[in-house]
N, C-alpha and C positions, 0 to 999 in steps of 0.2 A: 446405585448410579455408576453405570461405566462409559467410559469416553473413547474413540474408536482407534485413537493411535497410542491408548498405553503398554506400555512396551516397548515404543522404538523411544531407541537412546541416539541424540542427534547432536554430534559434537561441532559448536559454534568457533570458530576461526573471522568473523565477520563482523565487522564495525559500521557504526555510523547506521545507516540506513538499509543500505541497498542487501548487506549482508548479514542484517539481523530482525527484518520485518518480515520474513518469511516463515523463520523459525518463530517467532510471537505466534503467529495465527497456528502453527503446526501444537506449540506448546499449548493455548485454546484448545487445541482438542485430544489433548492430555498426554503428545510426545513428551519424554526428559528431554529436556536442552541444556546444555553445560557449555557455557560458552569459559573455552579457553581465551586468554587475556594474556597481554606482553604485561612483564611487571610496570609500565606506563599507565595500563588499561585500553581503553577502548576510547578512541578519540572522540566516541559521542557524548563519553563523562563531561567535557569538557561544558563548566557552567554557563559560558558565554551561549550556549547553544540552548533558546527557549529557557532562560535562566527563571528557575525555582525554588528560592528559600537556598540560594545556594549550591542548589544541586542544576542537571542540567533536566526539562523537563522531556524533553528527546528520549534521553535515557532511559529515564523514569517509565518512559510509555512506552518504546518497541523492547525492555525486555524484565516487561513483567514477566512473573512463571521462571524464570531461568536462574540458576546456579553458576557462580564464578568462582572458577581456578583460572592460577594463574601461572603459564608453566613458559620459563624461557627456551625457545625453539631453536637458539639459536649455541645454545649447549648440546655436549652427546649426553649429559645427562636429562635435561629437557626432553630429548626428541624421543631417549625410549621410555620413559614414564608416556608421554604422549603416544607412541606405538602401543603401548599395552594396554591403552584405553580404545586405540583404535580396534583394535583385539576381540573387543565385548561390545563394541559401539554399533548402529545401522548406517548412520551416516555423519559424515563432515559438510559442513557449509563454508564456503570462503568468499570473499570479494577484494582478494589479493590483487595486483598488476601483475600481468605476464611476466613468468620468470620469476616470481617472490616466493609461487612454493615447490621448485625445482631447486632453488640457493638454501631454502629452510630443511628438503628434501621431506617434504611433505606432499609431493603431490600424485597424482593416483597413479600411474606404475608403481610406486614404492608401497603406498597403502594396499592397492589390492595385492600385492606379495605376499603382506602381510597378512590380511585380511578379505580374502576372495566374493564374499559377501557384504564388501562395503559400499556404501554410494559419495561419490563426492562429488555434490555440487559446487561450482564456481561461477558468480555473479560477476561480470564484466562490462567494462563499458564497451566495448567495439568489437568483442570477438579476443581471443586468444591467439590468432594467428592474424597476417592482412597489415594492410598498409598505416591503419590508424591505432593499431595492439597497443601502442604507448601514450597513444593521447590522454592526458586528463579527464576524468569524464565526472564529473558535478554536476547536479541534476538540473543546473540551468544553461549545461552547455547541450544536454543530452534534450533539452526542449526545444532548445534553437535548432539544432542541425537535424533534427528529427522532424524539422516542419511542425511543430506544434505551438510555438508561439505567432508562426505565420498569421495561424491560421486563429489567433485568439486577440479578445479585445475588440472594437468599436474601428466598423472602416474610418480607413484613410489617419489613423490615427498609428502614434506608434507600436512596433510587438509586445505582448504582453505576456508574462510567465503565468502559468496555470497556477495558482492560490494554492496548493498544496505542492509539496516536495513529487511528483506524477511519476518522473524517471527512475528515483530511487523506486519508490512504490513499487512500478512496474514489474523492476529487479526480481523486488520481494514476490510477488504474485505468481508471477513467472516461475521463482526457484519451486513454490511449493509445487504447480503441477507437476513440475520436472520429478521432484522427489516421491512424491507419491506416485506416480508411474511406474516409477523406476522400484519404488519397493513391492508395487501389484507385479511387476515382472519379476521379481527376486522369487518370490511366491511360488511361483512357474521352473523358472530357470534354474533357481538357488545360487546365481551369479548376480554380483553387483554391475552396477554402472557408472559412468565416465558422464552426470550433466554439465551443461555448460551451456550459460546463455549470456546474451549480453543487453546491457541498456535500449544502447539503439535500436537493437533489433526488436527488442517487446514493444517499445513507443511507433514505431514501423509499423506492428500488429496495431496498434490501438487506434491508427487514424481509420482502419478498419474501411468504411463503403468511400471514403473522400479520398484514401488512396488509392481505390479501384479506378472511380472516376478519371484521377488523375494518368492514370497506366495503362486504362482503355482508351481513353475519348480527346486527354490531353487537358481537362479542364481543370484551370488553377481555381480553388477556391479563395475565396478572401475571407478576412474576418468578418464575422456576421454578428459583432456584441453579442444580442439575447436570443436574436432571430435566427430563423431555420433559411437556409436555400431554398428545399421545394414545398414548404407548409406556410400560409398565411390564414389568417393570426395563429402567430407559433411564439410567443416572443413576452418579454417583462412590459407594461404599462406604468408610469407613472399615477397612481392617485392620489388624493390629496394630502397626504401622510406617509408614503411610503410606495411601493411597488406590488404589483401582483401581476400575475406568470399567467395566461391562458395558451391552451394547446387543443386546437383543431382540427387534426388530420381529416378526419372521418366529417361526412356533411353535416349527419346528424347533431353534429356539436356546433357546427357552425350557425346552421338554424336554432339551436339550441340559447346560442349566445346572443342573436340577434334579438331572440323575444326578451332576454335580459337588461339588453344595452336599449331598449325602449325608442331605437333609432325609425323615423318610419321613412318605409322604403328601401332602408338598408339589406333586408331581407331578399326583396324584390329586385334588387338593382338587377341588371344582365352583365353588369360588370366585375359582378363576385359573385357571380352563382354557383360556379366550382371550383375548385381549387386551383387548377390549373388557371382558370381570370384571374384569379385572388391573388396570384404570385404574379404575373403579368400585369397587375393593376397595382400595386404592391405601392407604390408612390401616391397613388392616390385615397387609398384605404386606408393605410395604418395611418397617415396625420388627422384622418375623422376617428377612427379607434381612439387615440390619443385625446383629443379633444372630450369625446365621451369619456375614459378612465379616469382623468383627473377632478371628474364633480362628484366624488363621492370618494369615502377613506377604507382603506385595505380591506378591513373590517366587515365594513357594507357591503365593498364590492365580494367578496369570500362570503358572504351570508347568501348573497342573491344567487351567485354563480352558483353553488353545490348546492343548492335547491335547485336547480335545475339540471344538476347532474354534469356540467360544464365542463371539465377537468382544470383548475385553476388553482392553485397555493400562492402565501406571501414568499415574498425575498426572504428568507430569515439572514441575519447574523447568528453566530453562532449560540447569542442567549435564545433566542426564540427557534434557534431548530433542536435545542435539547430540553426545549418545554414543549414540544410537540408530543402529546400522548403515545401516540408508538413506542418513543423511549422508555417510558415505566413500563407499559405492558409486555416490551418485547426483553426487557432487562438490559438495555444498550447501554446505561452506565453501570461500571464496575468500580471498589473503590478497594484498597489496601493501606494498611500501616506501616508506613516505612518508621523502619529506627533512628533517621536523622531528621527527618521533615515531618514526620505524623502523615495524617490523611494525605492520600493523592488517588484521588477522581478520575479514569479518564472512561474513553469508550469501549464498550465490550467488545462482546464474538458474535455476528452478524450470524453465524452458521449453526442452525438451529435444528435437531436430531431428538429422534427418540430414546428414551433411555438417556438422555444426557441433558441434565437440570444444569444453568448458570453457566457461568463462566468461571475458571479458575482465576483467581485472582491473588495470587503471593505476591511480594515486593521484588521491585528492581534489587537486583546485589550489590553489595560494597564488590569495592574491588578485591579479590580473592576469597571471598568471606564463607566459601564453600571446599575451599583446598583439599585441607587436612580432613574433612567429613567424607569428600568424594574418596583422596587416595583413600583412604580407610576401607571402608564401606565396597568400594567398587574392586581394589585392589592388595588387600590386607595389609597395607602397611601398615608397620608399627610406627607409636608416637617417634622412635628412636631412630628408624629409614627418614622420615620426614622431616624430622631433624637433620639427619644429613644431609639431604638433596637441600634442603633449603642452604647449611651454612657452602654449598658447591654452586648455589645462585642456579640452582635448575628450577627452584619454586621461589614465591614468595607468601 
């Protein structure tokens, strides 16, 4: 069993989120990640964040797979033990503020000096340069300004944050393309590269066909709760127990749903016969959908629909979308032993390849708890150099 990135060594500098969900999914597929750490740690340790058993459950989940040292950058001792890793490394990851790894002197002029074949990624909220370079950027500031809580939630009702951390996420997603491009060109070239992206900018990319509209034609969308703009019925039904999702683009389904819903005439009407009525009619069709969805429970309705080929699922929470069979059969949950909490459970590697069985699954690291193995191992220091740099507070 081999996994397609063993071999790049990818040195982590990135906290919390945006600067260490990228490297999780690279580590999945079987990069080293050694995430360097201030002797503080990484501010996603922090328990208050998704608190588990004490520990923080944040942590625990973006950095399975990874190894922690801890080396203070802000020593000359620190920065060239850190250069000499940079040395043997593929790439660094950071999600510093402008300016934090020019003062640290860690940032890529100085690394590719040192090392011509490095890549250093840096996740950003606004960009490196520009008018907003020092704004705060928290992935719920990065959802507002990004038009994306505009556009979420139930009209006429207040904005709503996307249910998952989106902005951070994005960071992450975004840094891997970047990295892996840039190591397909190293390939080529045998030169590193300078990525750099920023929050706003990936969440920009993500509004995707509803920021064309808007750039072409000028059309503000609104929030549309469950429902689609141009697809009816596209949207969540209540039934007598819970919710279920039907999606009709194509007619076929729409006929399809009509022989389901037992409606007569509904099929026939001239007022839904295509899609284009059906969103035109849109006030008057979905409160008869509704009225039909609600006499029968999730269950019913999910039996009758997929016998008919409908396209339709329930609402899950997240009990009922990890009892969903896909999970066991595609292997989406992964579980490890951690040393201070035991079992910790969470979701796999989506990314599924030949020659590559499961998901790698080690434990989140203590703080440092890889130091002295890494110098060793990667750099030959003796137990007695590691002892020094430690009592000169270059390590911990």
């Amino acid at each position: 069993m081999s996994y397609p990135l063993e071999g790049v060594r990818i040195l982590e500098l990135g906290q919390v989120i945006a600067g260490t969900y990228g490297n999780q999914v690279l580590s999945d597929l079987g990069a080293e990640v050694i995430k360097v750490e201030t002797p503080e740690g990484d501010l996603g340790r922090n328990p208050s964040v998704a608190p588990y058993r004490g520990l923080s459950g944040l942590f625990l989940t973006l950095n399975r797979n990874k190894q922690s040292i801890v080396i203070n950058l802000k020593t000359e001792a620190g920065r060239k033990l850190f250069y000499d890793l940079v040395k043997i490394s593929d790439v660094v990851v950071d999600n510093f503020r402008p300016g934090v790894l020019e003062r640290l002197q860690v940032d890529y002029a100085t690394l590719s000096g040192i090392n011509p074949r490095i890549i250093h990624c840096s996740v950003t909220g606004f960009g490196t340069e520009g008018a907003y370079k020092n704004y705060p950027a928290f992935d719920i500031i990065i959802q507002a300004i990004s038009g994306h809580m505009a556009i979420t939630g139930e009209p006429e009702r207040p904005p709503a944050r996307v249910g998952i951390p989106l902005a951070d996420l994005s960071g992450g997603i975004y840094s891997c393309k970047g990295i892996l491009a840039a190591l397909f060109d190293r390939e080529r070239t045998g030169k590193g590269r300078r990525v750099e992206l920023s929050m706003f900018d990936s969440m920009l990319t993500l509004l995707s066909y509803m920021g064309t509209m808007w750039l072409t034609n000028g059309e503000l969308p609104q929030p549309p709760g469950s429902a689609h703009d141009y697809t009816v019925p596209w949207q969540a039904f209540e039934a007598s127990n819970g919710y279920v999702v039907v999606a009709t683009r194509q007619e076929v389904f729409w006929r399809k749903l009509c022989g389901v819903l037992e409606d007569a005439g509904l099929a026939d009407d001239p007022r839904f016969a295509t899609n284009a009525l059906r969103v035109e009619n849109r006030v008057v069709l979905v409160p008869r959908l509704e009225r039909i969805f609600r006499t029968r429970t999730v269950a019913d309705w999910l039996e009758r629909l997929r016998a008919a080929e409908v396209p339709a699922s329930p609402v899950n929470n997240l009990d009922g979308a990890f009892a969903e069979p896909p999970v066991a059969e595609r292997e989406m949950i992964v579980e490890y032993d951690h040393p201070d909490v035991g079992k910790v459970r969470l979701p796999g590697n989506p990314i599924k390849m030949s020659g590559m069985s499961g998901t790698i699954s080690k434990p989140a690291p203590r703080l440092g708890e890889h130091t002295d193995a890494v110098l060793s191992r990667l750099l030959s220091l003796t137990a007695d150099q590691i002892a020094s740099l430690r009592r000169q507070g270059a390590i911990k």
